[in-house]
C-alpha positions in Angstrom: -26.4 -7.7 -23.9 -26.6 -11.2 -24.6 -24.6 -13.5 -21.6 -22.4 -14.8 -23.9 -21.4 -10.8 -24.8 -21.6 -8.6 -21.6 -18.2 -7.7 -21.8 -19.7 -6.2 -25.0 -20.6 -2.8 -22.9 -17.6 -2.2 -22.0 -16.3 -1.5 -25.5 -19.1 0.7 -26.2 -18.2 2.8 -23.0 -14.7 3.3 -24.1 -16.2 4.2 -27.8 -18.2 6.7 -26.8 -15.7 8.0 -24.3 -13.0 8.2 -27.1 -15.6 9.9 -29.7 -16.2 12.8 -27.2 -12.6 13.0 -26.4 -10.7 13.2 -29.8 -12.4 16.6 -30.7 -11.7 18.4 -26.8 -8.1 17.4 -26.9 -6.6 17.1 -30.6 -5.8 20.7 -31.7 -8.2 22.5 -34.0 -5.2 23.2 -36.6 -5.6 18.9 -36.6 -8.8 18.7 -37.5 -8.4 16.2 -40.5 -6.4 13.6 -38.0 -9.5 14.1 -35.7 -11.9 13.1 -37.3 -9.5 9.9 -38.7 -9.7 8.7 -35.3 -13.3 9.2 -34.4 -13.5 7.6 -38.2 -11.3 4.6 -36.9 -13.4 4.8 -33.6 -16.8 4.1 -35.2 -15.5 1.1 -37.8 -14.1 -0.6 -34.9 -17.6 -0.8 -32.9 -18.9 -1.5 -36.1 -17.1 -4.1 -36.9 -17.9 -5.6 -33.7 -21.4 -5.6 -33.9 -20.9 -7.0 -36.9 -18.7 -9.9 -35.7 -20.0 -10.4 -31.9 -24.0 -9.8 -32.8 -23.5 -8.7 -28.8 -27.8 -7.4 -27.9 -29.2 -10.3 -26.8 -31.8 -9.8 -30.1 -31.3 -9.6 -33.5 -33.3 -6.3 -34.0 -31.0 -4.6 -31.0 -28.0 -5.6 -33.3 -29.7 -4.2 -37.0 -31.0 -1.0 -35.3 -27.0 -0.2 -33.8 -25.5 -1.2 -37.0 -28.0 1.2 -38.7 -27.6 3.9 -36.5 -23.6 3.9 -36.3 -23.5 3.6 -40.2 -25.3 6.7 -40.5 -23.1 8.6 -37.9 -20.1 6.9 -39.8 -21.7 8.8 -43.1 -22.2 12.0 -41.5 -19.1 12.5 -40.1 -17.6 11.2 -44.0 -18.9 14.1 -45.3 -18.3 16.4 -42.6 -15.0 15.8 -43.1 -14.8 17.1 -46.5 -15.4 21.0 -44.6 -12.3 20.4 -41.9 -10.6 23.0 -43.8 -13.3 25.6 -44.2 -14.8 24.4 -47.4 -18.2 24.4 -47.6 -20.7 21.7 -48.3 -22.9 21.7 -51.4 -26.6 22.3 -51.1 -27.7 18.9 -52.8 -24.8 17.1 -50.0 -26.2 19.3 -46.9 -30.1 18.3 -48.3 -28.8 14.6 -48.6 -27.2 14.6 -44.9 -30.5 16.3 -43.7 -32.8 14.2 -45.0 -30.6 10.9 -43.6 -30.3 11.8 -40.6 -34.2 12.8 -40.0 -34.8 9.1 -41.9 -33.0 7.7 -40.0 -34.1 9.0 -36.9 -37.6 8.5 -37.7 -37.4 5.7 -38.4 -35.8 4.2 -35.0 -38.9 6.4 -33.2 -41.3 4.3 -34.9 -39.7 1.2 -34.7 -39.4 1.4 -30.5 -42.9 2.9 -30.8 -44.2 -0.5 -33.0 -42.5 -3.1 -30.1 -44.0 -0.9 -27.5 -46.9 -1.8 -29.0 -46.5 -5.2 -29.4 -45.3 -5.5 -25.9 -48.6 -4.3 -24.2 -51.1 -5.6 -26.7 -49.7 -8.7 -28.4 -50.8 -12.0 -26.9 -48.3 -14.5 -25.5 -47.1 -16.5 -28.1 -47.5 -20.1 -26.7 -50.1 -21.2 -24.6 -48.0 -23.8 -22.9 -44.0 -23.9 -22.3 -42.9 -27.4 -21.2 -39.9 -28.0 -18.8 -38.6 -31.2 -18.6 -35.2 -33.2 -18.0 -34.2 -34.4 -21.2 -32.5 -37.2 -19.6 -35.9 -39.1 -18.6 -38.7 -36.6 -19.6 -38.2 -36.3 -23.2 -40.6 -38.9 -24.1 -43.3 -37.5 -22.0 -42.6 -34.2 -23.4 -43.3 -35.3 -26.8 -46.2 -37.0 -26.0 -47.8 -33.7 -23.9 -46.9 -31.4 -26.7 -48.6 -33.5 -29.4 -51.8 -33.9 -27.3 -51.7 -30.4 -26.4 -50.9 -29.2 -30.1 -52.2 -31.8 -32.4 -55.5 -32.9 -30.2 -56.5 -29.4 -29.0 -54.9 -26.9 -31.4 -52.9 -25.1 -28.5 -48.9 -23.7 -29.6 -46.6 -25.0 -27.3 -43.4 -24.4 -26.8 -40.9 -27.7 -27.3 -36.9 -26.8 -26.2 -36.3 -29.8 -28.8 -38.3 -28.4 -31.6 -38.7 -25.0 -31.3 -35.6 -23.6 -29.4 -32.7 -22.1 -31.3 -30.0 -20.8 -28.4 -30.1 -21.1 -24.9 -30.1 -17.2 -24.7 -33.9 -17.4 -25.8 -35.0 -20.1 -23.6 -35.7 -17.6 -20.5 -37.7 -14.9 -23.0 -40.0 -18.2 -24.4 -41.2 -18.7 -20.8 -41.9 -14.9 -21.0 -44.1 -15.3 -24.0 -45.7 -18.2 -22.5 -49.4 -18.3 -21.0 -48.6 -21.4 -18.9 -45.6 -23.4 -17.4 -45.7 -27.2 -16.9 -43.2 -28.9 -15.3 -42.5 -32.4 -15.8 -40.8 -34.0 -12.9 -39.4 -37.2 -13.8 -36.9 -37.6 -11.1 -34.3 -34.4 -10.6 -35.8 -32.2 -12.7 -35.9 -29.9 -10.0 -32.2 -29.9 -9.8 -31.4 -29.2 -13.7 -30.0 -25.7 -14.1 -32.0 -25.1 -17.1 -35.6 -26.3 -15.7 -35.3 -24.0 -12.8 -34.2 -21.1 -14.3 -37.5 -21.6 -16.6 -39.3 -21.8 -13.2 -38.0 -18.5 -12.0 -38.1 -16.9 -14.8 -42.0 -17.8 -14.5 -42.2 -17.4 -11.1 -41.0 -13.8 -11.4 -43.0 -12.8 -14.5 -46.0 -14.2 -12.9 -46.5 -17.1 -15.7 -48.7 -19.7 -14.0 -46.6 -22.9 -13.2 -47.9 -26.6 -12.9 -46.2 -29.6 -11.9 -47.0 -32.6 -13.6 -46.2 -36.2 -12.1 -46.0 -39.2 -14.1 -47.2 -42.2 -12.8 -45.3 -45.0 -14.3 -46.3 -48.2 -13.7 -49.7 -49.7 -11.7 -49.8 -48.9 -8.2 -47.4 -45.9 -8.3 -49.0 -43.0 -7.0 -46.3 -40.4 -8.3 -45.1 -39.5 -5.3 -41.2 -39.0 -4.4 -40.2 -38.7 -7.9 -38.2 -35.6 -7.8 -34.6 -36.0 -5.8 -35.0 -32.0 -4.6 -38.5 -32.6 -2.5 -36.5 -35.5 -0.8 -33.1 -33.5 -0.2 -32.4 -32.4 3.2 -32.0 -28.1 3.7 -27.8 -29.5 3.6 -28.2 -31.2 0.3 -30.5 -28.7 -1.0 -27.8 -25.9 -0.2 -25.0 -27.9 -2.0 -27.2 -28.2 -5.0 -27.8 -24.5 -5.3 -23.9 -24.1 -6.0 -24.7 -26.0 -9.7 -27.2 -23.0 -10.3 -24.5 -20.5 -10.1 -24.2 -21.1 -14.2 -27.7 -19.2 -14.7 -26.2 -15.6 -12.9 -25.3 -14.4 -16.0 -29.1 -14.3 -17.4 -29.8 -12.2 -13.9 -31.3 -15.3 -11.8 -29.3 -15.7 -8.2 -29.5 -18.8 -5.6 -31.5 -16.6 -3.5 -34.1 -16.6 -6.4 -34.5 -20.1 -6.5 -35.8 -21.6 -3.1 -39.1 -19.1 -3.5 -40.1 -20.3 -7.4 -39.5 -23.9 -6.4 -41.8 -23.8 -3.3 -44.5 -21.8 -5.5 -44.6 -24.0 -7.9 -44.9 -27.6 -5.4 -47.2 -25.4 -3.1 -50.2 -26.3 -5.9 -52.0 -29.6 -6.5 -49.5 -31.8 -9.1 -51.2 -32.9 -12.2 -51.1 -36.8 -12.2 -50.7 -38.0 -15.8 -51.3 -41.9 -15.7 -49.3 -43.8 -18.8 -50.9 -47.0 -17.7 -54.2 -45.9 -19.1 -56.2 -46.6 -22.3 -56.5 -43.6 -24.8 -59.8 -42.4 -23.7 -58.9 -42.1 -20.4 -55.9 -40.4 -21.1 -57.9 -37.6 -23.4 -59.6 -37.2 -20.3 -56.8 -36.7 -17.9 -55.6 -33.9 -20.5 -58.6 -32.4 -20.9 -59.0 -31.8 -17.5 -55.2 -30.5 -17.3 -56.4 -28.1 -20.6 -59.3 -26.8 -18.4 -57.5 -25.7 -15.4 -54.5 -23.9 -17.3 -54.9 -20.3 -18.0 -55.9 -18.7 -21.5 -56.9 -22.1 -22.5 -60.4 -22.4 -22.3 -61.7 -25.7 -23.9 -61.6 -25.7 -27.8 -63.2 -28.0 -30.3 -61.0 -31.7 -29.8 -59.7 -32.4 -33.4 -61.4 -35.3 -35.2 -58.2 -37.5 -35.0 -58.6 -40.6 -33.7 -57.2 -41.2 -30.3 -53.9 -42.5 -29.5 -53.4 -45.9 -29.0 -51.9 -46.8 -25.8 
């Protein structure tokens, strides 16, 4: 389930558990008011699906609405024979033929994304995490050398990011993570849960350090390698709003010390533009799944 909608399963527990109960309980001679509330049962889950969109994608939410509209049909028709009376051939060929559609169909769709999950490629070669607050400009910057100067997709919260419920699966579908740390970074909700979230699927993370002005070496910039073990703990309680997408405090310390246990990337903004192609195509070489392509034949940028 989407965060937003886990109380979501507990309405389909109680569907299901009514379904299965109406027919055990409700007299036989009752039939026809049986199968008005299993009817009643299945527009009201329906109906929320329809109005909650509760899976956390949209293709969870198509396939139940599909799935319950054909059970709704069935049981339609099914009721026409509470009484005894028989259905028609062409009605019992129609039903058969739904139902095996219909089930054939969800086989090969799973079967598909199963697919696609073990053979696709990630979909971006680079996901950037940044504080919007003082990284944003640097972000820009990185994704347009990245994407515009070396023809890599990378993945831009500002540009490319819909809901915050799909932030955690981009990192998923990322080859790399770099991580801009531009002062507490470290200790934004949303930037560590992206550093978890790579942490635990194994995504490779790099730190990048700006250096700002000339003599600045980049160092101390982030408030959370400076914080005492006191500070750090008091910090971890402003986490607590990334539980609901399955990432605890205890997850956090681990992905944070993985990804400052490597070599920062130093990216120099006091340099001229060939210089600065340089830096990033040294940053490009070291990344994973990003061995060096053809540099575009734009002109470089002027600094």
């Amino acid at each position: 389930w989407s965060p937003e909608r886990y109380w979501f399963g507990a309405v389909v527990i109680v569907r299901n558990l009514l379904l299965s109960v109406f027919p055990m309980t409700i007299s036989a001679k009752h039939a026809d008011l049986t199968v008005l509330l299993m009817q009643l049962t299945l527009a009201t889950g329906l109906l929320g699906t329809a109005l909650y969109w509760p899976w956390r994608t949209n293709l969870m939410n198509q396939l139940d609405l599909a799935l319950n509209s054909m059970l709704s049909l069935v049981m339609c028709l099914g009721a026409m024979t509470v009484f005894g009376q028989e259905l028609t051939r062409q009605v019992s060929m129609f039903l058969v033929t739904m139902v095996v559609a219909t089930l054939c169909g969800a086989v090969a769709l799973i079967v598909y994304r199963a697919f696609l999950l073990v053979r696709a490629q990630p979909g971006y070669s680079v996901f950037l995490s940044h504080h919007k607050g003082a990284g944003a400009c640097t972000a820009r910057f990185t994704k347009y050398m990245l994407q515009h100067e070396f023809g890599f997709p990378v993945f831009y919260d500002c540009d490319d990011l819909t809901s915050f419920t799909g932030i955690f699966d981009a990192v998923k579908h990322s080859s790399n993570l770099l991580v801009i740390l531009t002062g507490e970074t470290l200790c934004r909700p949303w930037c560590v849960g992206e550093i978890v979230t790579a942490f635990e699927c194994n995504v490779p993370m790099y730190a990048v350090k700006i250096v700002t002005h000339v003599g600045h070496d980049g160092s101390g910039i982030d408030k959370w390698t400076e914080a005492s073990a006191d500070t750090k703990f008091g910090m971890l309680n402003d986490f607590e709003i990334l539980r609901p997408y399955g990432i605890s405090c205890a997850d956090i310390p681990p992905a944070l010390d993985a990804l400052l246990s490597k070599d920062p990337i130093f990216l120099d903004l006091n340099v001229g533009s060939d210089r600065m192609r340089e830096t990033m195509e040294g940053m490009v070489a070291n990344l994973r799944g990003m061995g060096m392509r053809r540099i575009s034949s734009k002109p470089g940028l002027r600094m």
